[in-house]
C-alpha positions in Angstrom: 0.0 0.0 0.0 1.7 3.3 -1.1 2.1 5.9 1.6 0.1 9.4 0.8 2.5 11.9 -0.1 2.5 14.8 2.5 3.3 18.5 1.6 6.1 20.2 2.9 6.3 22.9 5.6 7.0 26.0 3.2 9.2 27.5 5.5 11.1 23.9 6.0 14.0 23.1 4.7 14.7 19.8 6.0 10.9 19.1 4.4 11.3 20.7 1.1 14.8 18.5 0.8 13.3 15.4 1.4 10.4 15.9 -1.1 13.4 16.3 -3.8 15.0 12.7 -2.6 11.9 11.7 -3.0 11.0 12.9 -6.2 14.4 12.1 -7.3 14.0 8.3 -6.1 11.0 7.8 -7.6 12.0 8.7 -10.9 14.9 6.2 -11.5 12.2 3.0 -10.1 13.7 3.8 -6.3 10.4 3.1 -4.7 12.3 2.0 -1.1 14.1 5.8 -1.1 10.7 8.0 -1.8 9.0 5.8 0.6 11.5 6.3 3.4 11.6 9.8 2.6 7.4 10.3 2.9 8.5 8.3 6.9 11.3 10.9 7.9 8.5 13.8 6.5 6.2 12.2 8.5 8.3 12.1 11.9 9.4 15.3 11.6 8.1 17.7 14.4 5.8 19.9 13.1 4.0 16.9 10.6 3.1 15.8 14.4 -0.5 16.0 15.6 -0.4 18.7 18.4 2.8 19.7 17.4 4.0 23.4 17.0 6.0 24.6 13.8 9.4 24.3 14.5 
């Protein structure tokens, strides 16, 4: 099951990198890559439910 692509912070840069890795592994077939990037997008603080922007 594919996991739903999140939009990045647009004031983060850490978010906004990993959405190019992302990007980038998906279009040379690195399905693994783009996944673990959506995960780290996903952990990062502010993605958090009751989380603040950081």
């Amino acid at each position: 099951m594919p996991v739903p692509h999140q939009s990045p912070a647009d004031d983060c840069p850490a978010c906004a990198r990993l959405r190019e890795v992302e990007r980038a592994a998906e279009a040379v077939g690195d399905y693994s890559k783009a996944t673990d990037c959506r995960v780290l997008r996903a952990r990062h603080p502010h993605n958090r439910p009751g989380a603040g922007a950081s």
